[in-house]
C-alpha positions as CSV (number, residue, x, y, z in Angstrom):
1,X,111.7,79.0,141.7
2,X,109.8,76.7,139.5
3,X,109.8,78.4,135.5
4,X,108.6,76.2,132.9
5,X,109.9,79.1,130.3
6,X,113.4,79.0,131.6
7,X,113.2,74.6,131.3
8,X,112.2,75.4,127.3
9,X,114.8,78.4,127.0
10,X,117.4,75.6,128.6
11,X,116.2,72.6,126.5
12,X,115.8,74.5,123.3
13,X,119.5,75.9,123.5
14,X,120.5,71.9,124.5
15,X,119.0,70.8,121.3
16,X,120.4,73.6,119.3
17,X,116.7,74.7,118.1
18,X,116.6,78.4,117.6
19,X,113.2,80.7,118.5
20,X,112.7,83.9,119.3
21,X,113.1,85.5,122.3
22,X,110.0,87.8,121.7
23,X,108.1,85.0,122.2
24,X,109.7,83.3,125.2
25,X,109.6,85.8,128.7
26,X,111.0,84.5,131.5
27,X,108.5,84.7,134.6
28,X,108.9,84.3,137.9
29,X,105.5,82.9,139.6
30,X,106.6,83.7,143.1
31,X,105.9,87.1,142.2
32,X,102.8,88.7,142.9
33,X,101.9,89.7,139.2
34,X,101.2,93.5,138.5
35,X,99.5,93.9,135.7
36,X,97.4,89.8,135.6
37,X,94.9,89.4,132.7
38,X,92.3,90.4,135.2
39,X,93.3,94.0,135.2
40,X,92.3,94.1,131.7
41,X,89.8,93.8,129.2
42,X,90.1,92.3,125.5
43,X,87.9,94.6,123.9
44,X,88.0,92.1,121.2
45,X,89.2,95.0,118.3
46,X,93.3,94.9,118.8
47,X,92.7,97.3,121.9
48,X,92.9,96.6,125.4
49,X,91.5,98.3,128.3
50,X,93.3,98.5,131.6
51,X,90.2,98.5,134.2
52,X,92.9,100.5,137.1
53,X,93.9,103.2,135.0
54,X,91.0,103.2,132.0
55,X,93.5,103.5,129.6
56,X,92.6,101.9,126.4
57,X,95.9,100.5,124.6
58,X,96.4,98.8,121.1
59,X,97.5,95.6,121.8
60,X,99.8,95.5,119.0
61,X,103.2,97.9,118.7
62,X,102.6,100.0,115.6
63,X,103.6,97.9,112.9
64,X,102.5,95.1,113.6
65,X,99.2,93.8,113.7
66,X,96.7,90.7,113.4
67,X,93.4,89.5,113.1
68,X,93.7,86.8,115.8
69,X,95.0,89.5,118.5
70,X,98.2,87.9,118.3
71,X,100.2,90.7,116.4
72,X,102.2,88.2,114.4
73,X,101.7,90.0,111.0
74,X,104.2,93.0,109.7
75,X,107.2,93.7,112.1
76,X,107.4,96.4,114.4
77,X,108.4,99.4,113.4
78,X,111.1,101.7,115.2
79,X,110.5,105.9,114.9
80,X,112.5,108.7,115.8
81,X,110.6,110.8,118.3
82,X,109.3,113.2,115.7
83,X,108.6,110.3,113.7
84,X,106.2,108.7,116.6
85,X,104.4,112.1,117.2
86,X,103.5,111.8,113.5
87,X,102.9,108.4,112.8
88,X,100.0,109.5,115.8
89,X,98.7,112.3,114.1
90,X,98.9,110.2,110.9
91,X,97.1,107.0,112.1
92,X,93.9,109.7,113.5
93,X,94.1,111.5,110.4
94,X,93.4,108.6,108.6
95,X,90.7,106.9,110.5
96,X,92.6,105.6,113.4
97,X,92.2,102.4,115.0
98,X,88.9,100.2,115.9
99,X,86.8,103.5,115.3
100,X,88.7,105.6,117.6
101,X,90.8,109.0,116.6
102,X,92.5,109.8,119.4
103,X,95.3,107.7,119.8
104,X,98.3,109.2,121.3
105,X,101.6,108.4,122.6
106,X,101.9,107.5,126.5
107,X,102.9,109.4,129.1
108,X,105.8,108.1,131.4
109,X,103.8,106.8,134.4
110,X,100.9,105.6,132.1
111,X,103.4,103.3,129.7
112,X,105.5,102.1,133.0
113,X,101.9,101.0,134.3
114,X,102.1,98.2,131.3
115,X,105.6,96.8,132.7
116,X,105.1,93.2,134.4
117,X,107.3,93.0,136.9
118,X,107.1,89.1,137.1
119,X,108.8,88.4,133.6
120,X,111.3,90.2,131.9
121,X,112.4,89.4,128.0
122,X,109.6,91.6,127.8
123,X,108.2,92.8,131.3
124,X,105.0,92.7,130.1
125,X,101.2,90.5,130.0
126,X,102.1,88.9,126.9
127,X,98.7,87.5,127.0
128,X,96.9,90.5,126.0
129,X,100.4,92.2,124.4
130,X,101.6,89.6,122.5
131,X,104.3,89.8,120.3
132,X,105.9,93.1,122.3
133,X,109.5,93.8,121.7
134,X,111.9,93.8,124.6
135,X,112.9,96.7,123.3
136,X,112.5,100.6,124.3
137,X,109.5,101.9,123.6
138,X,108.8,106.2,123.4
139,X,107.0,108.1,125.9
140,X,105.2,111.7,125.6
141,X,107.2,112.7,128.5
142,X,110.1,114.9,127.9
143,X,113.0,115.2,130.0
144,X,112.7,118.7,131.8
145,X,115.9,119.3,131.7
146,X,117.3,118.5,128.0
147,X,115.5,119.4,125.0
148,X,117.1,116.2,122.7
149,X,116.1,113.7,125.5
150,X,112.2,111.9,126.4
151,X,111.1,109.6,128.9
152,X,109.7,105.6,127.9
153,X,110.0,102.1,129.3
154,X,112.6,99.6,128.4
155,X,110.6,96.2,128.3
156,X,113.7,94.0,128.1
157,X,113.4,94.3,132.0
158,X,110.8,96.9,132.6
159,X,112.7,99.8,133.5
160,X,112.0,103.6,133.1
161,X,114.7,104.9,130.7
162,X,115.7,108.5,129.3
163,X,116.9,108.2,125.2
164,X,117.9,110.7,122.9
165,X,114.7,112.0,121.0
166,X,116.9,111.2,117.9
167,X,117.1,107.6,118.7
168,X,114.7,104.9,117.0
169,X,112.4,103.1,119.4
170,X,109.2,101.6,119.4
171,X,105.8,102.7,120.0
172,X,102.5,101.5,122.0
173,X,99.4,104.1,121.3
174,X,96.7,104.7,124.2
175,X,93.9,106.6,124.5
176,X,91.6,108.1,127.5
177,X,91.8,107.6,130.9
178,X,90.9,108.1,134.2
């Protein structure tokens, strides 16, 4: 496996140089990618549109965002369940996002559809989500079976996961579809 990222992870940690991991996923080009910048469009207004699914995405996790696309301004912000539901109604409320008012939270199988399986540390295109935490981010998808739990997708490695709706996680918005 040739990986120039893990060469500069290696090297960097050799000369004692700290930077953050947000910035440095680990890819493995043997892989077929799953989610290549081909499968999307830069709308070229902090949104993305995924031409497989039509799912229009912010490209930056709420709190953050950027004028360069590069969502290196303001630090991504963590909510509570509740919390994320709002901040949606909140951010539509108020105008929304690049003249659109109805963001919303992901479903399970819509927010997976993001996770690169080719790079982890985050499993994701960082070329159109830049900046994404490898962190859990919240689905709309509760579990059907407890009340205090909901779906999401834990981009450290791309995984589905099941957290506690009282937990604080992260939170990519969409909108339409297919």
């Amino acid at each position: 496996m040739h990986n120039k990222h893990l060469t500069v992870l290696i090297v960097t940690l050799g000369l004692g140089l700290a930077l953050p991991l947000e910035s440095l996923a680990l890819c493995n080009t043997d892989l077929t990618a799953m989610a290549p910048d081909s499968r999307y469009t830069d709308n070229g207004d902090g949104t993305v549109t995924d031409k497989q699914t039509g799912l229009t995405w912010k490209q930056c996790s709420e709190g953050l965002s950027s004028s360069s696309t590069a969502c290196d301004t303001g630090t991504a912000a963590k909510y509570t369940w509740q919390q994320a539901l709002q901040q949606v109604e909140t951010l539509n409320n108020s105008g929304g996002f690049a003249s659109y008012t109805d963001w919303r939270l992901p479903n399970r199988n819509e927010l997976a559809s993001l996770v690169e399986r080719q790079c982890y540390l985050p499993a994701i295109n960082e070329n159109l989500f830049p900046n994404t935490s490898s962190s859990y981010y919240w689905s709309s998808t509760p579990r059907a079976d407890s009340a205090a739990e909901v779906w999401g997708v834990y981009f450290h490695y791309g995984i589905v996961f099941v957290g506690n709706k009282s937990n604080a996680d992260n939170v990519r918005l969409v909108r339409g579809g297919l």
